[in-house]
N, C-alpha and C positions, 0 to 999 in steps of 0.2 A: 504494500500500500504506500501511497505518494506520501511522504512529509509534505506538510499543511505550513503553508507559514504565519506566523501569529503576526498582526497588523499593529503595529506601536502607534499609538493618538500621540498627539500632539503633546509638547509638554508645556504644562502648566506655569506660569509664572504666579505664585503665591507668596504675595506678600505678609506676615502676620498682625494681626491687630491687637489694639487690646480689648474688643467687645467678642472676640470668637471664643464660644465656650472650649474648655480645658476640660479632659476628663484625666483623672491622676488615677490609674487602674491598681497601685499599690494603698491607695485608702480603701478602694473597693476591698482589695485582699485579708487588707487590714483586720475591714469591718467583720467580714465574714471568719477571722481567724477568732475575734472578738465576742461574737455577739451569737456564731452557728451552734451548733450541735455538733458532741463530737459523735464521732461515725465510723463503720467499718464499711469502709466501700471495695469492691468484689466486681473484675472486670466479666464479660461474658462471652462466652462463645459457644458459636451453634454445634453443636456433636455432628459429627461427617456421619453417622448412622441413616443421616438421611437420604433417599436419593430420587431420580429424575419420579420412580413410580410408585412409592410409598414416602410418607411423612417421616414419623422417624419409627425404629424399633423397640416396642415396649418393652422387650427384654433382654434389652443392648444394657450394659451393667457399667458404661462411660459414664450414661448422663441417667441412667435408672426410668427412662423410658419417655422422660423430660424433653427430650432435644436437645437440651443446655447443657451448658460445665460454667463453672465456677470459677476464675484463675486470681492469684496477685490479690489476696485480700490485703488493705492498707486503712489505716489509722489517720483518719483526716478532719475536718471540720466543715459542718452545710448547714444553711439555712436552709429548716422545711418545715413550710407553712399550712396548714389547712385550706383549700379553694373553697370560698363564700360561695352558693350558684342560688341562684332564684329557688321559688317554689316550681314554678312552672320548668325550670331547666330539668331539677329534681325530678318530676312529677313525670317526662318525656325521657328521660334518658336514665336507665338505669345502671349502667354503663361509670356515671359519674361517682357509683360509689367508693370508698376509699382512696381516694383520688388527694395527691398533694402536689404541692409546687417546691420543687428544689432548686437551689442555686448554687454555684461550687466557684470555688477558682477555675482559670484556665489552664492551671496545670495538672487538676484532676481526670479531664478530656472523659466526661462523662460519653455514652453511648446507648443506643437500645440495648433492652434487658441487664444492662447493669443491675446489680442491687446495693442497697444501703440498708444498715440496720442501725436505727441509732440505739447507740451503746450505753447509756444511762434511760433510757425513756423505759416504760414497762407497759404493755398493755394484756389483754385477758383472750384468750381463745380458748373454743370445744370445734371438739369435732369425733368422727367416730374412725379406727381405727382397727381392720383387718388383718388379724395374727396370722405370720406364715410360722410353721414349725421349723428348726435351725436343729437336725438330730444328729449334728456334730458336736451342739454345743449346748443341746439339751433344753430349753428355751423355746418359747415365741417370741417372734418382735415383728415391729412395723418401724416405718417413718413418718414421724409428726412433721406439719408443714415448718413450724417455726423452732428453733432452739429453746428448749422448754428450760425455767429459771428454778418454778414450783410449781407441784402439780395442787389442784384444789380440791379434785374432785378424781375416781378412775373407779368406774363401774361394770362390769363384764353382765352380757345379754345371755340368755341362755334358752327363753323361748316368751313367746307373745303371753305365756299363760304363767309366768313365773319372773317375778320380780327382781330387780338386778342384784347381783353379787357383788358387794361392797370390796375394791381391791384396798390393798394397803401398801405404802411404800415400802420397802427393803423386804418387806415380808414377803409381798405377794408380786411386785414390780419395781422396775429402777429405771434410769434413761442417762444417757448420755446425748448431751445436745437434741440432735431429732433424732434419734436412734430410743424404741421404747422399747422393752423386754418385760415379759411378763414370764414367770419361772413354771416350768413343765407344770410343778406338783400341785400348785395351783388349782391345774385345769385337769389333773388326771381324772379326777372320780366322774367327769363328764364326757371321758370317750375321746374320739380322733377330732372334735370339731365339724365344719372351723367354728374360728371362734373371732367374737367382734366386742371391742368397748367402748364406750363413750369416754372421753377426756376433757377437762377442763382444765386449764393453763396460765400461770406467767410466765411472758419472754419479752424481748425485746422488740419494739416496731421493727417492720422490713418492708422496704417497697424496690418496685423493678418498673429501671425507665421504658415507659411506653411512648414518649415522644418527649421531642428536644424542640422545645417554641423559642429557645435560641440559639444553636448549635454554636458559633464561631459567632463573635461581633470585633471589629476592630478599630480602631479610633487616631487620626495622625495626633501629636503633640506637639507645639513647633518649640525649640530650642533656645537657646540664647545668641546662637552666632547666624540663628534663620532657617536651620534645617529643620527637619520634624524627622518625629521618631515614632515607628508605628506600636501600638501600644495591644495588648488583648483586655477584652473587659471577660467579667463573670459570665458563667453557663448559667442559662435556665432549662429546666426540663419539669416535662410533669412525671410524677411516680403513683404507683399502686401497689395497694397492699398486696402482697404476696399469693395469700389462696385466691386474689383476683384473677390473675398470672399465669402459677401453674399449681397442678392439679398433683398434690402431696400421695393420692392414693396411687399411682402407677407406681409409686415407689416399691409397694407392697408385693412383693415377690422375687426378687432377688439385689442381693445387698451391691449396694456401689462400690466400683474401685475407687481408691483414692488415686489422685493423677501427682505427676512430678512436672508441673510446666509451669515455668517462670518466662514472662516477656520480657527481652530486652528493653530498656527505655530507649524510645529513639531509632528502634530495627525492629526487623521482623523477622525475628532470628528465635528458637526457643532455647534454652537453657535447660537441663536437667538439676532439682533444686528441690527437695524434699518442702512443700508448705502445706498448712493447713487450711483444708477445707471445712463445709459447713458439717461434713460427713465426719463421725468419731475415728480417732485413729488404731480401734477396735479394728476396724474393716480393710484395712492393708493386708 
């Protein structure tokens, strides 16, 4: 194919003033070093499981049936705010729920499906949860959506006509991050299963960017001797909470590998680099 030649405009004679607004992108940094949230933010990539004639493979054990992986979780600071929307917006689009507005530095270089969890904030989740049997290691377990802090509540279902089975921590279950185990002997006097509980939870908020309503902004700054210097401002993105995102129960049936992939800064080169994912390092 022919090289294209790129067409150069004219160049501009600009002279500085002093009524042209100034944006100083290190206050910007500042602010948000200052005033964000701190954060564990978790770059994303699609799992190659995918291809031209299926989506991805549910029991591809990269990304647990997900489509994602996890890479390079890093310790940083964001403003994220709640989105105000109408009744009417509300009312028409349900879509907008758990929905927030995040802002980062520019040298965080936020993306689709990133996620952020912020790391002091605490909120509450249930959900129901599908024991696979593990007869190597003598156990049930599942995968909870979020990294569980306390559990509040863990009830095991046993039939429509028979009211739930009260579990108890260490005794009858335990969890590492999202990794839950509920222990054989538990469940013996009930047979092969399966077997399902309801959970109720503290962890930490987690949201995954679904769109970037500012990807890259950049701003010139003009100098003291006339030049300018081109400057980056802050990322905005919207996020969503997590079980908005992706669907925690495909995890349920075979345990995840942990990955060893570290990105270079700056290339696109991989490293081999032993890190942690949101996965227990039980699973290696």
């Amino acid at each position: 194919m022919a090289k294209k030649n790129i067409v150069q405009s004219p160049t501009l004679s600009i002279t500085p003033s002093d009524n042209s607004p100034e944006f100083f992108d290190e206050r910007f940094n500042q602010l948000i070093r200052e005033k964000g949230q701190e954060v564990l933010f978790e770059k994303a990539l699609v799992c190659p499981c995918k291809s031209p004639s299926i989506n991805q493979l549910t029991t591809c054990r990269n990304c647990g049936g997900t489509g994602w992986l996890l890479i390079q979780p890093t310790k940083t600071r964001m403003i994220i705010q709640q989105i105000n929307f109408s009744e009417e917006q509300k009312e028409h689009n349900i879509d907008l729920r758990g929905t927030v507005s995040i802002t980062s530095t520019p040298m965080d270089e936020m993306s689709y499906g990133d996620r952020i969890t912020v790391v002091n904030g605490q909120s509450t989740f249930s959900e129901v949860l599908n024991l696979t049997l593990d007869t190597d290691e003598n156990e049930y377990w599942a995968y909870t959506t979020y990294n569980i802090r306390r559990v509040e509540y863990c009830g095991l279902f046993i039939t429509g006509n028979v009211k739930f089975r009260n579990l108890e921590f260490n005794k009858d279950f335990t969890f590492d991050g999202t990794l839950f185990i509920v222990k054989e002997e538990t469940l013996r006097d009930l047979g092969s299963g399966p077997f399902s509980i309801t959970v109720r939870y503290k962890h930490p908020p987690q949201y995954h960017v679904v769109d970037l309503r500012r990807e890259t902004m950049q701003s010139y700054n003009s100098k003291e001797d006339g030049s300018e210097e081109l400057i980056n401002l802050p990322i905005s993105a919207s996020g969503k909470r997590s079980h908005y995102v992706l669907d925690s129960s495909v995890l349920n049936g075979n345990k995840v590998l942990e990955q060893d992939l570290t990105v270079f800064p700056g290339t696109g080169c991989i490293q081999d680099n032993r890190l942690e994912l949101n996965f227990p390092a039980k699973l290696s």
